[in-house]
ROVOKE-419396 format. One record per residue: residue in one letter; x, y, z of N, C-alpha, C, O in turn. Coordinates in steps of 0.1 Angstrom, whole numbers, plus 5000, padded with zeros to 4 digits. Layout:
N
aXYZXYZXYZXYZ...
END
This chain:
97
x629682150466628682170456629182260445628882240433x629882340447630382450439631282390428631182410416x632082300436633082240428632182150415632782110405x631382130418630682030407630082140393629682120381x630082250401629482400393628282420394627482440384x627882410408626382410411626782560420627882590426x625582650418625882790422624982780437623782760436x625682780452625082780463624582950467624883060464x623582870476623283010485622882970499621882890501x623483010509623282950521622383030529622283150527x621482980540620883080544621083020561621482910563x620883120574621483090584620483030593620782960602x619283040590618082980595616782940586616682960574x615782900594614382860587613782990579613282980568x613783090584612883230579613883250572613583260560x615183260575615683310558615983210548616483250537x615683110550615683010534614483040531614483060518x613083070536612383140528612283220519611883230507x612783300530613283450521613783340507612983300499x614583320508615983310498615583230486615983240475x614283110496613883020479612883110470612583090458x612283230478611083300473611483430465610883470455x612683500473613383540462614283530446614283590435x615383390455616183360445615983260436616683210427x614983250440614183080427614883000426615082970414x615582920435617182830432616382680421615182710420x616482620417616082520410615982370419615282280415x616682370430616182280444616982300456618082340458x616582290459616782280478616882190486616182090487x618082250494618482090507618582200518619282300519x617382130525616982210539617082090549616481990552x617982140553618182100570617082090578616382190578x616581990585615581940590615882060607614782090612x616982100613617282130628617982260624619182280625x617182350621617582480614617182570627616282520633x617782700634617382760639615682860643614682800641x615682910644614483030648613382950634612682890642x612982930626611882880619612282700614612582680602x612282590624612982450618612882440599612582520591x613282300599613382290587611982270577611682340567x611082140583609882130583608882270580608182280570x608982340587608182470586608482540578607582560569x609482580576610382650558610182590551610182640539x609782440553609682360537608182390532607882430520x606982370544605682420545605682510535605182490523x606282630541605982760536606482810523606082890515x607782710522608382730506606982660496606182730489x606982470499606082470494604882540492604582500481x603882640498602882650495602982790487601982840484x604082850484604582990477604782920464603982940454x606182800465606582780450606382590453606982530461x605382550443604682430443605982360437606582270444x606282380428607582290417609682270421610582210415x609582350432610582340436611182210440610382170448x612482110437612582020444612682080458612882200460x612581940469613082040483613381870487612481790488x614981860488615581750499615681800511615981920512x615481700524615381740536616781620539616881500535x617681700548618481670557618781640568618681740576x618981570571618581510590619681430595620181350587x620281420607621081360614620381230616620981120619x619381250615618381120623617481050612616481090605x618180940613617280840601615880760604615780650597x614880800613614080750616612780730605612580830598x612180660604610480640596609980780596610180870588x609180790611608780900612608881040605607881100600x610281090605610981200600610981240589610981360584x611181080583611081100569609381070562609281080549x608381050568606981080569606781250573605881330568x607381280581606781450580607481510573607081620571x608681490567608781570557608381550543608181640534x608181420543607281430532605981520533605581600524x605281510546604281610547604381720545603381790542x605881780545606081930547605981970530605982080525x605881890527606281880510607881850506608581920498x608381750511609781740509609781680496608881590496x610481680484610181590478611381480479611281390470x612181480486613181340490613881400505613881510509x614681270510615581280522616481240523616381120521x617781270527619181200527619581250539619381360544x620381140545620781150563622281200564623181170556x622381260574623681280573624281230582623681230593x625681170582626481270575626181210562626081090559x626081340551625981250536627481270527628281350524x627181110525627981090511627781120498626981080489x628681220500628781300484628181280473627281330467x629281150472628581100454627081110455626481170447x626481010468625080990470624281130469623081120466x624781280472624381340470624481410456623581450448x625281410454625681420438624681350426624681370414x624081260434623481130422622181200426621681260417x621181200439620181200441619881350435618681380431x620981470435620581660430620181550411619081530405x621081530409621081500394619381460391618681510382x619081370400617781330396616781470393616281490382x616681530401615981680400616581780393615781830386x617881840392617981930383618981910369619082000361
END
């Protein structure tokens, strides 16, 4: 991502991407759906209901209906499976920022 000149910030689990979207105001977010000590779903909850306008892609090993139904619940506003292809991620960030 960097390489594209997009400025990352990584966080090691679900409570600290909190922290980090509520602090650092990043302009969107790709949250890992299978995130340690707070999952991904739950961080997205909580991001959502602090900062309403943030994009938030949710990332998932697992391409199921379902999944990509609760994260839209979570407030996801899109989902891409992994392993992801680049460009494809490259095209879908574009859309939002």
């Amino acid at each position: 991502m960097e390489i594209e000149g997009y400025e990352v910030i990584e966080a090691a689990d679900g409570s600290e991407a909190v922290t980090l979207a509520l602090n650092a105001r990043p302009d969107l977010i790709l949250m890992d759906l299978s995130l340690p000590i707070v999952d991904g779903l739950t961080a997205s909850k909580e991001i959502r209901n602090r900062r309403s306008m943030v994009p938030i892609v949710a990332l998932s090993g697992h391409d199921v209906v379902d999944l990509h139904s609760d994260a839209r619940a979570a407030g996801c506003t899109d989902f891409i499976t992994k392993p992801v292809d680049f460009d494809a991620l490259i095209s879908l960030i574009s859309k939002y920022v």
